[in-house]
ChimeraX commands (.cxc) that place a marker at each C-alpha (Angstrom):
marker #1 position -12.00,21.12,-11.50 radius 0.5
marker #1 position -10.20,20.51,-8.00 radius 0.5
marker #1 position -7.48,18.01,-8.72 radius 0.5
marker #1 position -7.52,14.72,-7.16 radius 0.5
marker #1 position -5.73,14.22,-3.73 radius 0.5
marker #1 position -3.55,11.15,-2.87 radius 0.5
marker #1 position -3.02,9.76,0.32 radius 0.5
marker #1 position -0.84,6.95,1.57 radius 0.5
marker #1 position 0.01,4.93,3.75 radius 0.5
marker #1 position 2.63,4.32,5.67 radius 0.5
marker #1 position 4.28,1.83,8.75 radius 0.5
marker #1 position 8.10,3.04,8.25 radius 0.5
marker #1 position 10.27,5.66,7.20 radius 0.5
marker #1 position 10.86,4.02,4.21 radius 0.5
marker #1 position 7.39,3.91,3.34 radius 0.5
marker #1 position 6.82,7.47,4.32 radius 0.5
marker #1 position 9.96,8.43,1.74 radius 0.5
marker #1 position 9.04,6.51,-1.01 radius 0.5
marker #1 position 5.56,7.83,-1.08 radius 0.5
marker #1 position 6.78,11.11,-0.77 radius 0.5
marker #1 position 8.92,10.34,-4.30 radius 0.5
marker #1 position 5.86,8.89,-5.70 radius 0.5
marker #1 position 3.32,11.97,-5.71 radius 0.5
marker #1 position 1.64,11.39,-2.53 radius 0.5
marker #1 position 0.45,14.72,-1.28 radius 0.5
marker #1 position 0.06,13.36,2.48 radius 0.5
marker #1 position 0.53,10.53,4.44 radius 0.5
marker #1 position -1.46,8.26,7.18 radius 0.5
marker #1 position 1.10,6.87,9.54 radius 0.5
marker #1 position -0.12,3.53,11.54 radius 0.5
marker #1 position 1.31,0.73,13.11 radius 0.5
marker #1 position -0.15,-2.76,12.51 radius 0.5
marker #1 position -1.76,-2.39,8.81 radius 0.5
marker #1 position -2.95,-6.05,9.76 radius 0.5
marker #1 position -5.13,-4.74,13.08 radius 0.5
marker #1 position -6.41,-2.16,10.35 radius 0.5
marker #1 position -3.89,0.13,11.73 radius 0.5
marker #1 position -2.91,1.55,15.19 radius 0.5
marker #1 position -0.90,4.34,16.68 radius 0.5
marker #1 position 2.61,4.08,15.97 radius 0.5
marker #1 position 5.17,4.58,18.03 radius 0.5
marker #1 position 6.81,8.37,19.29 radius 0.5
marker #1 position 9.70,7.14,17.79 radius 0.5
marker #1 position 8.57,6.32,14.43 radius 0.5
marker #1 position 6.40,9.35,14.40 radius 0.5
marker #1 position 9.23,11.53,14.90 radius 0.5
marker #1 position 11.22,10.09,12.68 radius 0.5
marker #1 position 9.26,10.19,10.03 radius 0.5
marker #1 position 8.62,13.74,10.66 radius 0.5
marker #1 position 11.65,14.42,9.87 radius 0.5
marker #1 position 12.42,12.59,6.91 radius 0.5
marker #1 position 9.30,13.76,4.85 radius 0.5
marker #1 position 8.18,17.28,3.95 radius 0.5
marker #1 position 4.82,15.83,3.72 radius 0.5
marker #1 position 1.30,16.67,5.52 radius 0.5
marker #1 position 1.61,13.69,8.22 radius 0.5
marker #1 position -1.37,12.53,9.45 radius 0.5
marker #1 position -1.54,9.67,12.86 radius 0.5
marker #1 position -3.22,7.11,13.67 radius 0.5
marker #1 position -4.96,7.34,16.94 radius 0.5
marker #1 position -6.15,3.92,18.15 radius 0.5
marker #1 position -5.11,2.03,20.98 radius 0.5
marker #1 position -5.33,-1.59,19.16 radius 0.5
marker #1 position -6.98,-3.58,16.34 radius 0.5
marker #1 position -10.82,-5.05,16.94 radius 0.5
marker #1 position -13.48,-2.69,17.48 radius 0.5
marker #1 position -14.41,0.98,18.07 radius 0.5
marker #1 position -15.86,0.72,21.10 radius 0.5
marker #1 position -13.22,2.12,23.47 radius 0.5
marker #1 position -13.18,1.95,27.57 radius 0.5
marker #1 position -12.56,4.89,29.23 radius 0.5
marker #1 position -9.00,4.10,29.87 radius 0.5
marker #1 position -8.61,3.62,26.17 radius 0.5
marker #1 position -9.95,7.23,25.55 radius 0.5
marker #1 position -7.15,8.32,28.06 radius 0.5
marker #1 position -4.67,6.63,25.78 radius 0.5
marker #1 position -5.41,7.92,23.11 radius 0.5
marker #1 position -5.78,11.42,24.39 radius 0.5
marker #1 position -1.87,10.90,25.40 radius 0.5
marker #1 position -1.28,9.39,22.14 radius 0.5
marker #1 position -2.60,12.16,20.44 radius 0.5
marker #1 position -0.46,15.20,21.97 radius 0.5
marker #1 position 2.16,13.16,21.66 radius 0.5
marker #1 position 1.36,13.14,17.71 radius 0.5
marker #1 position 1.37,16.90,17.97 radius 0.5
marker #1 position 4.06,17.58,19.73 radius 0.5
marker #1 position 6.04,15.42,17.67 radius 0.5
marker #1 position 5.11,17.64,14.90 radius 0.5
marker #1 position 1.98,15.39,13.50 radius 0.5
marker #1 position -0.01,17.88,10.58 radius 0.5
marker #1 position -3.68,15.65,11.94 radius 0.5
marker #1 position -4.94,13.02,13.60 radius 0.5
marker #1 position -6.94,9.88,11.58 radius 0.5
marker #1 position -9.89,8.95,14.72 radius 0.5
marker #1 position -12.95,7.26,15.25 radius 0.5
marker #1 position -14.92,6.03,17.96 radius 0.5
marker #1 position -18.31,4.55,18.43 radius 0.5
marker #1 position -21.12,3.78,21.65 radius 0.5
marker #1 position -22.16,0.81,22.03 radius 0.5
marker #1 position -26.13,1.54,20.51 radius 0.5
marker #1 position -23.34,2.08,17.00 radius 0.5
marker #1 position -23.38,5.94,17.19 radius 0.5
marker #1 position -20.49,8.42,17.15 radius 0.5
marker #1 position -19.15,8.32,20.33 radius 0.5
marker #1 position -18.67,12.49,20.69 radius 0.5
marker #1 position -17.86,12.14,24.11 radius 0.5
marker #1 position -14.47,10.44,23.68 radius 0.5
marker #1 position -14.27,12.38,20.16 radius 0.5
marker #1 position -14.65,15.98,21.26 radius 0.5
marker #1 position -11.97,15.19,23.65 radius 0.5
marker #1 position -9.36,13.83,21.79 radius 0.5
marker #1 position -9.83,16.20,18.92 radius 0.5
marker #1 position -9.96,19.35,21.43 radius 0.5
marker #1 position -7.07,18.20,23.56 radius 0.5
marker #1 position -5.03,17.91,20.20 radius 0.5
marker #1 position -6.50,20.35,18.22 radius 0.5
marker #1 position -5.51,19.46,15.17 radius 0.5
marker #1 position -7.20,18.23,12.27 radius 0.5
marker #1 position -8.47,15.41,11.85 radius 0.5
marker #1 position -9.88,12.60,9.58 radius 0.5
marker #1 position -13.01,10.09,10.70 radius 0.5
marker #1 position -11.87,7.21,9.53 radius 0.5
marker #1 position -13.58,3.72,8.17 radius 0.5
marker #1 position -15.41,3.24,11.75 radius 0.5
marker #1 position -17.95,5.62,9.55 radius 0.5
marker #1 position -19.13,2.35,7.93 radius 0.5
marker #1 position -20.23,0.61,11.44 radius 0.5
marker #1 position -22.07,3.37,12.08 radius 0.5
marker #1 position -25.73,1.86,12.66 radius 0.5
marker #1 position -27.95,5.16,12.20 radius 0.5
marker #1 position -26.57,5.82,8.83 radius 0.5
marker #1 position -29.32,8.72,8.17 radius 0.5
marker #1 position -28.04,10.81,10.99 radius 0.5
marker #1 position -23.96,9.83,10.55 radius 0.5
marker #1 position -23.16,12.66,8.51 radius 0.5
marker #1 position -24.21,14.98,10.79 radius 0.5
marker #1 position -22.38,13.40,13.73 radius 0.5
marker #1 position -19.34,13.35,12.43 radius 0.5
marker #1 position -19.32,16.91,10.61 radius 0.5
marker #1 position -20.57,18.40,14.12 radius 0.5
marker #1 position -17.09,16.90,15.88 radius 0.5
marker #1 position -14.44,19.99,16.59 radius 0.5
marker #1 position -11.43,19.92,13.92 radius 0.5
marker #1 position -12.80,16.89,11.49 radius 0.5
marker #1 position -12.01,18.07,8.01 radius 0.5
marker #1 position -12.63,14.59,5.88 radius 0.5
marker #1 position -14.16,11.42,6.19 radius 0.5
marker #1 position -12.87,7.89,4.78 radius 0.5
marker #1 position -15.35,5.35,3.23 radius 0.5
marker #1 position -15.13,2.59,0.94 radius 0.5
marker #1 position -18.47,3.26,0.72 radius 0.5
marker #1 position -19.51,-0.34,3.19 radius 0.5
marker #1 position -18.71,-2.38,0.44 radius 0.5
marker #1 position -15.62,-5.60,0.01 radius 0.5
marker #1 position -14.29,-3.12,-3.01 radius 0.5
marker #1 position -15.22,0.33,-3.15 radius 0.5
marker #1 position -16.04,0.35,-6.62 radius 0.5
marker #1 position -18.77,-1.85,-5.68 radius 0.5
marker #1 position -20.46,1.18,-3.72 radius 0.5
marker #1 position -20.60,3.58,-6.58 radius 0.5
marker #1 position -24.47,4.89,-6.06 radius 0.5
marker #1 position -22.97,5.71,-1.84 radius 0.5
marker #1 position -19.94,7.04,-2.09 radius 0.5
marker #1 position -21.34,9.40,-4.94 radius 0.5
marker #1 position -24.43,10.19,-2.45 radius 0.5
marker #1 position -21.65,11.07,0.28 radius 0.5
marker #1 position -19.61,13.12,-2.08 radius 0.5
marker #1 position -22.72,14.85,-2.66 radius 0.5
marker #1 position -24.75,15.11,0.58 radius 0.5
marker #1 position -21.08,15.48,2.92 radius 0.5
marker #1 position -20.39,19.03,4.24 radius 0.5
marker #1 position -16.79,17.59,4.46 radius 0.5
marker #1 position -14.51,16.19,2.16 radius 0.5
marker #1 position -15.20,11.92,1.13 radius 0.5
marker #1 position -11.99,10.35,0.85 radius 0.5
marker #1 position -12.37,7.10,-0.72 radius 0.5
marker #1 position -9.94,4.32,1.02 radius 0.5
marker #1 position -10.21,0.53,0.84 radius 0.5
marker #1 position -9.41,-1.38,-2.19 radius 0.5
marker #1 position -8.40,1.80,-4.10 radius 0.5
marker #1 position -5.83,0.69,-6.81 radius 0.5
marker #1 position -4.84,2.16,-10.09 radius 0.5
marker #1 position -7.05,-0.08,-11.94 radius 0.5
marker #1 position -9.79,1.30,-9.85 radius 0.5
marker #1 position -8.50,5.01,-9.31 radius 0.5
marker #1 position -10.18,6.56,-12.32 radius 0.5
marker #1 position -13.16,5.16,-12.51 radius 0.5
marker #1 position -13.90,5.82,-8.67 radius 0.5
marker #1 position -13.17,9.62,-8.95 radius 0.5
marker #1 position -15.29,9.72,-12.67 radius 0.5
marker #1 position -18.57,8.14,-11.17 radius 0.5
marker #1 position -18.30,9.10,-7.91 radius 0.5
marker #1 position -17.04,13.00,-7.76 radius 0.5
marker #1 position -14.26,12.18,-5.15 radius 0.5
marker #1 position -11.57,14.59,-5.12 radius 0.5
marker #1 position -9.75,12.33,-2.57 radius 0.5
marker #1 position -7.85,9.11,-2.34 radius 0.5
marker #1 position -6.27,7.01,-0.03 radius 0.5
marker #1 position -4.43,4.03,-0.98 radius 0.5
marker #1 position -2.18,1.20,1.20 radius 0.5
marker #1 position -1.61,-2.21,-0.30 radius 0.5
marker #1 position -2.21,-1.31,-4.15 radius 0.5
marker #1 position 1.39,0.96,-4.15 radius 0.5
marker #1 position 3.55,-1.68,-2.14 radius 0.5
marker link #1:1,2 radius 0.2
marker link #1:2,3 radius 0.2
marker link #1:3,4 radius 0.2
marker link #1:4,5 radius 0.2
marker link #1:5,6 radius 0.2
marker link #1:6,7 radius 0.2
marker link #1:7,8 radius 0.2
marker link #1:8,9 radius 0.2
marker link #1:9,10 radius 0.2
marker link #1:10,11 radius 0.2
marker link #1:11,12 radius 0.2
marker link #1:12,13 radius 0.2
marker link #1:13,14 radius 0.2
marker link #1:14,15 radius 0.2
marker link #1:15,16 radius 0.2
marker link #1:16,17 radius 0.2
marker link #1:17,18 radius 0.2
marker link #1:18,19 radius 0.2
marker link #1:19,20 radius 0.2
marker link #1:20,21 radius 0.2
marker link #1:21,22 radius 0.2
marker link #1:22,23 radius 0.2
marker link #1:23,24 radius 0.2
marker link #1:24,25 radius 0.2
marker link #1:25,26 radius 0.2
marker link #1:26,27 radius 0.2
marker link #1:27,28 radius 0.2
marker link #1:28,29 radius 0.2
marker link #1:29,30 radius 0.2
marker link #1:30,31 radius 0.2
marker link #1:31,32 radius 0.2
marker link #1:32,33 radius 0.2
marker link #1:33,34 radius 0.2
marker link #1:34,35 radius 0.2
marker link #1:35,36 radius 0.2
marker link #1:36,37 radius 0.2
marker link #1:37,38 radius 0.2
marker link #1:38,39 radius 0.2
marker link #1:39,40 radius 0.2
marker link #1:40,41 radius 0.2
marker link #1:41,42 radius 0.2
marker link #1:42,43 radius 0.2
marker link #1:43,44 radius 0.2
marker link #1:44,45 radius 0.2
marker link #1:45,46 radius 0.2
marker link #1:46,47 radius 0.2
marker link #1:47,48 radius 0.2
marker link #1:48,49 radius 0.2
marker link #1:49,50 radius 0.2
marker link #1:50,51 radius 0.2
marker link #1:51,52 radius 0.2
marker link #1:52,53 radius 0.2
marker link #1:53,54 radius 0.2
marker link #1:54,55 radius 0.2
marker link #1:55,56 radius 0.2
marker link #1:56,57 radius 0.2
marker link #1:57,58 radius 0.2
marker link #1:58,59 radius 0.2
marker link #1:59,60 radius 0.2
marker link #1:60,61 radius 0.2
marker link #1:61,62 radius 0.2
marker link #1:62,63 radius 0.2
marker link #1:63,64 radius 0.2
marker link #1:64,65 radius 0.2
marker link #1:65,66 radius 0.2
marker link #1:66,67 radius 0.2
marker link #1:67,68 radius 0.2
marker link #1:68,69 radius 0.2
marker link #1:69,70 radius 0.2
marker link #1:70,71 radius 0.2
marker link #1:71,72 radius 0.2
marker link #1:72,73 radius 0.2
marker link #1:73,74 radius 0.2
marker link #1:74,75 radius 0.2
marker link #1:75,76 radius 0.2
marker link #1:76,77 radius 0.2
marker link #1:77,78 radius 0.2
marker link #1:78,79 radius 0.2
marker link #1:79,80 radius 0.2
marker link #1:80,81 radius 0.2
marker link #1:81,82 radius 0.2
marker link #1:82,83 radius 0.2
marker link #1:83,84 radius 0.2
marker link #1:84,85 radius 0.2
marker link #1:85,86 radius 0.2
marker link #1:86,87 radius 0.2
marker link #1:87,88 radius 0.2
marker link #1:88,89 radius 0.2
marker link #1:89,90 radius 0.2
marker link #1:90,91 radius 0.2
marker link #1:91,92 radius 0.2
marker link #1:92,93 radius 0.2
marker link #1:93,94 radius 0.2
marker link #1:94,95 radius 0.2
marker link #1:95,96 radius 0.2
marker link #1:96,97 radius 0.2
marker link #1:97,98 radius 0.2
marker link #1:98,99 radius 0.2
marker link #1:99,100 radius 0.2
marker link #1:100,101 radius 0.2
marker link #1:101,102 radius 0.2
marker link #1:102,103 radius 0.2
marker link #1:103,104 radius 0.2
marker link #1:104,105 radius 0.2
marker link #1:105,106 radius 0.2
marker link #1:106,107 radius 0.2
marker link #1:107,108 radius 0.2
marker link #1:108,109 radius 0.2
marker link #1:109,110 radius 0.2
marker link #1:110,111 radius 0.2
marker link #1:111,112 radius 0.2
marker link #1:112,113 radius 0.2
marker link #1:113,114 radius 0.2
marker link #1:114,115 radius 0.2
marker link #1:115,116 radius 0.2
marker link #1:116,117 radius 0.2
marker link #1:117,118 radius 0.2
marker link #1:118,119 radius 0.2
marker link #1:119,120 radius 0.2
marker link #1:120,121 radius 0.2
marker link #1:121,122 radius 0.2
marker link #1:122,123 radius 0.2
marker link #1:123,124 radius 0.2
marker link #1:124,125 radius 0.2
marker link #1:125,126 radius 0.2
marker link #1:126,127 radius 0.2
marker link #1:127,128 radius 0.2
marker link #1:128,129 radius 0.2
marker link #1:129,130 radius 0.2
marker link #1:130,131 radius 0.2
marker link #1:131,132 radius 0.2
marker link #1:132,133 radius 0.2
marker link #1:133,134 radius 0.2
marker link #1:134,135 radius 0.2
marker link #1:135,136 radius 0.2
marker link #1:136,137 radius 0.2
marker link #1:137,138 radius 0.2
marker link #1:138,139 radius 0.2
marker link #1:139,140 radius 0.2
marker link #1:140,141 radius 0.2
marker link #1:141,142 radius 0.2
marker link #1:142,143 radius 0.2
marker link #1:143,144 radius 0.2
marker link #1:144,145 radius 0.2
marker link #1:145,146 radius 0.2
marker link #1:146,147 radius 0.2
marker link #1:147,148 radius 0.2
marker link #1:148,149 radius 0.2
marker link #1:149,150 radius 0.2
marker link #1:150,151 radius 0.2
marker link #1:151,152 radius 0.2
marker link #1:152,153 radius 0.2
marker link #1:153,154 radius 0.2
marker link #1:154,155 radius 0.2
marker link #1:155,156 radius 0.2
marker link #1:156,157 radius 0.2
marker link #1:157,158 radius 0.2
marker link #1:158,159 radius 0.2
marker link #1:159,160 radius 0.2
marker link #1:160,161 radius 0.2
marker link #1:161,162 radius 0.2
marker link #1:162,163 radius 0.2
marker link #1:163,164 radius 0.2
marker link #1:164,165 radius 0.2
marker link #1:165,166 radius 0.2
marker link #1:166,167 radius 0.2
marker link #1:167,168 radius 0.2
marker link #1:168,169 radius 0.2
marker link #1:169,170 radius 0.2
marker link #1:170,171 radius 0.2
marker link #1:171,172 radius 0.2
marker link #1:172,173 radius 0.2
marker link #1:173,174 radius 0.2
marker link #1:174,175 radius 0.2
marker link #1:175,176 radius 0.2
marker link #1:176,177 radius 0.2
marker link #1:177,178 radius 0.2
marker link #1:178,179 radius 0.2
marker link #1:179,180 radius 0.2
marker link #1:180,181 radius 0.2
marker link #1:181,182 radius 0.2
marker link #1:182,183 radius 0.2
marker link #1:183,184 radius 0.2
marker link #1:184,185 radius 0.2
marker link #1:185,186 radius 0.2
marker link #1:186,187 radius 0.2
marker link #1:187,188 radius 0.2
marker link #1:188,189 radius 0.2
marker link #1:189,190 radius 0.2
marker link #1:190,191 radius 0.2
marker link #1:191,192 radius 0.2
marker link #1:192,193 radius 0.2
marker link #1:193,194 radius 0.2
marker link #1:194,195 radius 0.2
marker link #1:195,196 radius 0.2
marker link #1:196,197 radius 0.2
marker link #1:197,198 radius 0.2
marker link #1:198,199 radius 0.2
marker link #1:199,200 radius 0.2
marker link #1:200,201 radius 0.2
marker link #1:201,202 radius 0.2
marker link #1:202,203 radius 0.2
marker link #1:203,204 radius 0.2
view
């Protein structure tokens, strides 16, 4: 069986070092863990880089609210994104949506192409309003390896019966994020078939 892969988060350098000496086997970098999390700065990026041997994995998103960008936004975070890679980011973390609550490819096939690394779709999955066809929407974007899901619901293990569908219906990998803890941690990966976590709050 394909053993279970931890993700974590983190703001600083600190953060990003101490998960490293806690068995993470990659980390999401973000500003702003209030705003859901945003792009951090070059500076952080960088130095993080070079303090963990890690898989680091950026943020891209211009600010906190919704995933409806402007066009100026998508410029941003086009910038923001080779700047992730040329700071030596290992993948982007992404997501956009239209306003009829669709993937917004548009914006998507050009951050992901102009960076061309890869990349993880991440919770603006769950505001996705044609659920049937979100799957496919996101799997068909250039360079998207995983998504991450808490499955829609306040505590993931609350959305058992979806995040197992995922796991099962997903071409990519399901990484389970929000509200994963290690009270939770087992039981998610046992009933669900996740091979992939991603955890904040529950290891500061």
């Amino acid at each position: 069986m394909k053993r279970v892969t931890l993700e974590v988060i983190a703001v600083t350098v600190a953060d990003a070092v101490a998960a490293e000496a806690g068995g993470a086997d990659r980390i999401e970098l973000v500003a702003s863990m209030a705003e859901g999390g945003v792009t951090p700065s070059a500076g952080v990026i960088a130095a993080v880089r070079r303090a963990t041997r890690l898989p680091v994995y950026v943020m891209i998103r211009p600010r906190g609210g919704s995933f409806l960008f402007s066009p100026e936004e998508v410029e941003a975070m086009v910038t923001d994104a080779r700047i992730a890679r040329d700071l030596g980011a290992d993948g982007l973390v992404v997501g956009a949506l239209t306003p009829e609550g669709d993937v917004d490819r548009t914006a998507l096939e050009r951050i992901l192409t102009e960076a061309g690394l890869p990349a993880t779709f991440h919770r603006a999955f769950e505001e996705i309003i044609h659920r049937e066809g979100a799957l496919a929407q996101v799997a068909s974007l250039p360079h998207v390896e995983r998504i991450l899901t808490g499955g829609g619901a306040a505590r993931p293990e609350e959305a058992l019966d979806t995040l197992r569908e995922l796991v099962q219906r997903s071409p990519l990998e399901i990484q389970i994020g929000g509200g994963v803890t290690p009270a939770n941690a087992a039981l998610l990966v046992r009933e669900t078939g996740a091979r992939a976590l991603h955890v904040g709050s529950a290891v500061r």
